[in-house]
KENURO-672945 format. One record per atom (N, C-alpha, C, O): atom name; residue in one letter; x negated, y, z negated; residue number from 1. Coordinates in Angstrom, 2 decimals, padded with zeros to 5 digits. Layout:
BEGIN
  atomo  residuo       xx       yy       zz  num
     CA        a        X        Y        Z  NUM
...
***
This chain:
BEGIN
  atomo  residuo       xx       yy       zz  num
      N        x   057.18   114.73   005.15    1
     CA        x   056.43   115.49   004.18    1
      C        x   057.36   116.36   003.35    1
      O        x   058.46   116.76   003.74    1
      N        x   056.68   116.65   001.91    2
     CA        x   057.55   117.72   001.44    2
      C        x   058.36   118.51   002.45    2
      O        x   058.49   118.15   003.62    2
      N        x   058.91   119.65   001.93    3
     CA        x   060.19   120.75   002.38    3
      C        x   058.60   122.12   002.60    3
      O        x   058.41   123.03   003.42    3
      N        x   058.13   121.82   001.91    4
     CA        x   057.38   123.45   001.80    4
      C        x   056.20   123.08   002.36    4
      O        x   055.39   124.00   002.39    4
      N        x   055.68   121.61   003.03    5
     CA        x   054.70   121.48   003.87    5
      C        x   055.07   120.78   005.24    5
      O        x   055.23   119.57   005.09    5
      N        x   055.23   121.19   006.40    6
     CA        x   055.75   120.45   007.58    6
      C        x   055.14   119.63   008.10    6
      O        x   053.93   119.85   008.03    6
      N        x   055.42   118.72   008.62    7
     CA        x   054.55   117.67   009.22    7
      C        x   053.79   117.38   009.62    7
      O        x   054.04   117.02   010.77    7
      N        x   052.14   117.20   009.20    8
     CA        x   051.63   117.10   010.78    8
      C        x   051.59   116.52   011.31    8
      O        x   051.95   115.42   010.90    8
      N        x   051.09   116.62   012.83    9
     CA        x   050.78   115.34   014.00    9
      C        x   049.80   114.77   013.19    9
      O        x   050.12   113.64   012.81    9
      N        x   048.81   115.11   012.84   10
     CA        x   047.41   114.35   012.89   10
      C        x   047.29   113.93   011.20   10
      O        x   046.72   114.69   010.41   10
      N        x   047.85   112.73   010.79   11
     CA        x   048.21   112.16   009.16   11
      C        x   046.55   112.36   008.96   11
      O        x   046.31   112.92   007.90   11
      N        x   045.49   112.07   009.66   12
     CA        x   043.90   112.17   009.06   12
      C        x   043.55   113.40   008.59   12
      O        x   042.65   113.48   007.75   12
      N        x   044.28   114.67   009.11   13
     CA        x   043.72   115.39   008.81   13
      C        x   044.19   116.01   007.61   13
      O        x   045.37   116.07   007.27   13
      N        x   042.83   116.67   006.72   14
     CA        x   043.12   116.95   005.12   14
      C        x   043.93   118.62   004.62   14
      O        x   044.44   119.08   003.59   14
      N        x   043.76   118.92   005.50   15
     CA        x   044.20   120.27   005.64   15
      C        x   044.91   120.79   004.71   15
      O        x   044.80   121.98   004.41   15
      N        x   045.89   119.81   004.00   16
     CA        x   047.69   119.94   002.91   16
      C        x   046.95   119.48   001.72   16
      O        x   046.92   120.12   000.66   16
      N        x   046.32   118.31   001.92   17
     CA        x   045.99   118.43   000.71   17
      C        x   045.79   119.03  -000.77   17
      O        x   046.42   118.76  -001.79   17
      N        x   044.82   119.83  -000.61   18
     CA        x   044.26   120.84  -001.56   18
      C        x   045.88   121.81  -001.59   18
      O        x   046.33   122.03  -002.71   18
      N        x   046.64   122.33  -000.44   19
     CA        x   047.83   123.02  -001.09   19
      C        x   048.91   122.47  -002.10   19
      O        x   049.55   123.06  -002.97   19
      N        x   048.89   121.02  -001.66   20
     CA        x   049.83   119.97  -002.36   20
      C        x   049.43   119.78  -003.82   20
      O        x   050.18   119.48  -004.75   20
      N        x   047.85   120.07  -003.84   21
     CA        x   047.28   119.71  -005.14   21
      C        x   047.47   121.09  -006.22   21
      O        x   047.73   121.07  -007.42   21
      N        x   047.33   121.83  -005.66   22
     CA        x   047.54   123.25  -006.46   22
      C        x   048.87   123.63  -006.70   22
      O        x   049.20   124.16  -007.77   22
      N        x   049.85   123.35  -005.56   23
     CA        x   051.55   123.39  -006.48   23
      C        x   051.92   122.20  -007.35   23
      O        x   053.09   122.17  -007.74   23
      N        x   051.00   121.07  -007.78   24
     CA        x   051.51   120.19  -008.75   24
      C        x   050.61   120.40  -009.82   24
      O        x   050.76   119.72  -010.84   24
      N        x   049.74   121.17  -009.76   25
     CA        x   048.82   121.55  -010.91   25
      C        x   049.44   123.05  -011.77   25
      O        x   049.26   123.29  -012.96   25
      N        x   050.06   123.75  -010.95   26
     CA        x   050.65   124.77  -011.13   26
      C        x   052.21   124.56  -011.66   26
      O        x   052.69   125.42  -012.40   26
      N        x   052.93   123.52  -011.30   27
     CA        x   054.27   123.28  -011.30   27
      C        x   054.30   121.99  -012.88   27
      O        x   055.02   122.09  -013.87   27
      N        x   053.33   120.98  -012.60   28
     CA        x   053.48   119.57  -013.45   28
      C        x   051.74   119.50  -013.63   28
      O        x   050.87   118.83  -013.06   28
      N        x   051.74   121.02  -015.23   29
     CA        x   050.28   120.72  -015.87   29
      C        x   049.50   119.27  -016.28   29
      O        x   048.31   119.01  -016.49   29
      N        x   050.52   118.61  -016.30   30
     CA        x   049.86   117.31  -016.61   30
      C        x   049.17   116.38  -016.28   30
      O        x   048.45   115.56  -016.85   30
      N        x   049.65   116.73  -014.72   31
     CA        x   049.28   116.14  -013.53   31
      C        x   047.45   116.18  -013.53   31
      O        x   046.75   115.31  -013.02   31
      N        x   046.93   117.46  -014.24   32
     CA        x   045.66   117.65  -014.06   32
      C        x   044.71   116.99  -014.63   32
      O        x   043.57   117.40  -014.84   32
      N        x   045.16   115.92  -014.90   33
     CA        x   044.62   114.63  -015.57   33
      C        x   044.58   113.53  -014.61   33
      O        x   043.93   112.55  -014.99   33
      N        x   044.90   113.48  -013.96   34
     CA        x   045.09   112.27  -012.98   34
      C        x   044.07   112.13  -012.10   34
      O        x   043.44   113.02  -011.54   34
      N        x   043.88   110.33  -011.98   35
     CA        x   042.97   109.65  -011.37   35
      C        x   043.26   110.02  -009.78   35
      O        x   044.47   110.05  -009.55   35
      N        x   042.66   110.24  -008.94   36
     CA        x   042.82   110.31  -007.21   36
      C        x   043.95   108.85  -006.94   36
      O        x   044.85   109.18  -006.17   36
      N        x   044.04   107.69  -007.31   37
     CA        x   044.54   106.55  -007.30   37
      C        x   046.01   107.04  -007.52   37
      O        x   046.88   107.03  -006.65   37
      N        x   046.16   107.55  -009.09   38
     CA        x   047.12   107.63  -009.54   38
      C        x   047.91   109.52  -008.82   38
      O        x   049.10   109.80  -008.95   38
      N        x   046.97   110.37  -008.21   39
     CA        x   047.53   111.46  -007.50   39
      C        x   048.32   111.06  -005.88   39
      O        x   049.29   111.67  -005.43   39
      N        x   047.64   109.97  -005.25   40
     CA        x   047.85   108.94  -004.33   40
      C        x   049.58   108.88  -004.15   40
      O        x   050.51   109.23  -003.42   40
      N        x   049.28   108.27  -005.23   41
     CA        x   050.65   107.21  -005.93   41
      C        x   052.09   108.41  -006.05   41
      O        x   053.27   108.19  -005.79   41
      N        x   051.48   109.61  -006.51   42
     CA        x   052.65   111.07  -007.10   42
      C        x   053.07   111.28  -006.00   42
      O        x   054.22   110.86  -005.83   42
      N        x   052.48   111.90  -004.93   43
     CA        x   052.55   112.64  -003.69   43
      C        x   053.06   111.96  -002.77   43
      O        x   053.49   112.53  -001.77   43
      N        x   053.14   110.19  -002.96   44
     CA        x   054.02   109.70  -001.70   44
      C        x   055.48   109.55  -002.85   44
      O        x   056.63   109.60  -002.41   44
      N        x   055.20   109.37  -004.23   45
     CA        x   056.65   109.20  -004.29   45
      C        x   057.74   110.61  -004.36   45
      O        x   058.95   110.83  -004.24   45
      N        x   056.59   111.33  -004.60   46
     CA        x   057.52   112.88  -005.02   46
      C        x   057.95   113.03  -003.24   46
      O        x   058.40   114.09  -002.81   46
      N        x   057.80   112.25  -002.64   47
     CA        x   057.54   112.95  -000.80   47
      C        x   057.10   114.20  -000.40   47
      O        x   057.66   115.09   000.26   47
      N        x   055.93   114.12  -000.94   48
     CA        x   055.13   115.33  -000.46   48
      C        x   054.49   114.91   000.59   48
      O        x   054.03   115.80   001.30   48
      N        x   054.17   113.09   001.16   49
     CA        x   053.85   112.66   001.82   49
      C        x   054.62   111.55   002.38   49
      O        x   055.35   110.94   001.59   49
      N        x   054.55   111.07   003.96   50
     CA        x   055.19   109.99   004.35   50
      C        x   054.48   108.29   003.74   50
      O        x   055.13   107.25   003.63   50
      N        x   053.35   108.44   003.51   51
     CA        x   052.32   107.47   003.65   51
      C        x   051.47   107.87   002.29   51
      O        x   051.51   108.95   001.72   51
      N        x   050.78   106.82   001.97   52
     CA        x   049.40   107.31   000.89   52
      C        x   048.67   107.70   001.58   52
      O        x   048.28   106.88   002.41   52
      N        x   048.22   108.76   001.65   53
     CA        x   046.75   109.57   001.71   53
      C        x   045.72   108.85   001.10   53
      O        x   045.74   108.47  -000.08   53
      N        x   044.58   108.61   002.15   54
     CA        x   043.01   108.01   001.56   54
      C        x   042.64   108.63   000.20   54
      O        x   042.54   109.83  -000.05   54
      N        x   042.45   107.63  -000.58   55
     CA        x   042.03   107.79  -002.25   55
      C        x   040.63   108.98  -002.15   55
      O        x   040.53   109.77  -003.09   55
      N        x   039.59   109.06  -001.03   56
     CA        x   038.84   109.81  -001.06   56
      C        x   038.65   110.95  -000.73   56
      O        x   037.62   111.52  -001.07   56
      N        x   039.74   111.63   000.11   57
     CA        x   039.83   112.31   000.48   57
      C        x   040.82   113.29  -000.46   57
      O        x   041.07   114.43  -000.08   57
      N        x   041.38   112.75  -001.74   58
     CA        x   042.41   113.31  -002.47   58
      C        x   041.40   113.55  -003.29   58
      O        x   041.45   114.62  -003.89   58
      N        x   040.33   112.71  -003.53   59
     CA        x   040.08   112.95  -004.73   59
      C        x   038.53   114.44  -004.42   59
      O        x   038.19   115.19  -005.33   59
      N        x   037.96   114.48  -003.16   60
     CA        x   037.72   116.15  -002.77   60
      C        x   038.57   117.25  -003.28   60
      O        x   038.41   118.16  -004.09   60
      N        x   039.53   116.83  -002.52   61
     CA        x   040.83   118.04  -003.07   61
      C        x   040.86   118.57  -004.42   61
      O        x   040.70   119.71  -004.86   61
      N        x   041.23   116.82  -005.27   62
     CA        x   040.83   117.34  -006.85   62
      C        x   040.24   118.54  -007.08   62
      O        x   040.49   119.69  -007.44   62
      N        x   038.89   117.45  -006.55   63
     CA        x   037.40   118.29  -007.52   63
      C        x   037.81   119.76  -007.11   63
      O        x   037.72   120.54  -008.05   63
      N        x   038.27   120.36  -005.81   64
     CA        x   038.26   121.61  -005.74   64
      C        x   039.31   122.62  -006.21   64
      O        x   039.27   123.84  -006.37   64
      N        x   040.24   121.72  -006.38   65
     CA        x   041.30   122.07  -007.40   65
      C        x   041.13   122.62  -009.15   65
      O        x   041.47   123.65  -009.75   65
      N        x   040.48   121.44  -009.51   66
     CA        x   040.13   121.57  -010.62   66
      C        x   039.25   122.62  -010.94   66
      O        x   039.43   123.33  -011.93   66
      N        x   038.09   122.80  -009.98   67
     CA        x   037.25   124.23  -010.39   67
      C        x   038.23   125.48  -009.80   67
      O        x   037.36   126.33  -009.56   67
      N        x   039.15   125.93  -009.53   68
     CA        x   039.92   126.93  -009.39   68
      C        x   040.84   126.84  -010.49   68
      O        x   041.37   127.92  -010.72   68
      N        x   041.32   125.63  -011.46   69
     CA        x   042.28   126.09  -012.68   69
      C        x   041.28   126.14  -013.70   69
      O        x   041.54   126.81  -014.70   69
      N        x   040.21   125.56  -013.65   70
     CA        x   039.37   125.69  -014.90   70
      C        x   037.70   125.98  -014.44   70
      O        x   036.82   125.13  -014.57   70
      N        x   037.53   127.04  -014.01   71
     CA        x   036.58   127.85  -013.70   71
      C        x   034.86   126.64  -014.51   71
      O        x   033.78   126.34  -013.98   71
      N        x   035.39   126.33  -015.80   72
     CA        x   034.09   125.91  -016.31   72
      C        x   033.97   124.62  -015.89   72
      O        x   032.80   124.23  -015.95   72
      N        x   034.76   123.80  -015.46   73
     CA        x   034.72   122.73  -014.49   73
      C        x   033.99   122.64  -013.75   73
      O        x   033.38   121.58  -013.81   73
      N        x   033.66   123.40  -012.84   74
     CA        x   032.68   123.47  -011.42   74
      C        x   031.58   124.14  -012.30   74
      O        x   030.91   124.91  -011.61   74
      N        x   031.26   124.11  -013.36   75
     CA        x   029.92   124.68  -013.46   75
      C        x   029.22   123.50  -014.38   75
      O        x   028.18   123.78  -014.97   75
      N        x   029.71   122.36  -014.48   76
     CA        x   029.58   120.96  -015.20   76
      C        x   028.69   120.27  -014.20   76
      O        x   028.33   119.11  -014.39   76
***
């Protein structure tokens, strides 16, 4: 895993997610455009992850991501 998230035992659990999603939304604005498929795809190559992370479970993260940088998001 990334340097600034340590490993866990348990790859199912979502826990990093949503942190992983908010330092690349915060770090690479652009990123906040991206399909769950294509966030998938960032996070194992940037090695923020060993493995792809389930497409559905990233794409939760998103959605909750997204209503914390853009407040009017979650009210859509």
């Amino acid at each position: 895993m990334h340097r600034l998230y340590p490993a866990n035992p348990n790859p199912r659990d979502s826990r990093d997610k949503l942190p992983m999603i908010r330092v690349l939304y915060s770090r690479r604005p652009e990123t906040q455009e991206l399909e769950p498929w294509e966030f998938q795809m960032l996070l194992w190559s940037l090695n923020y992850t060993d493995h792809l992370l389930p497409e559905d479970e990233i794409a939760a993260a998103i959605e909750v991501a997204r209503t914390h940088f853009d407040p009017d998001e979650g009210a859509a």
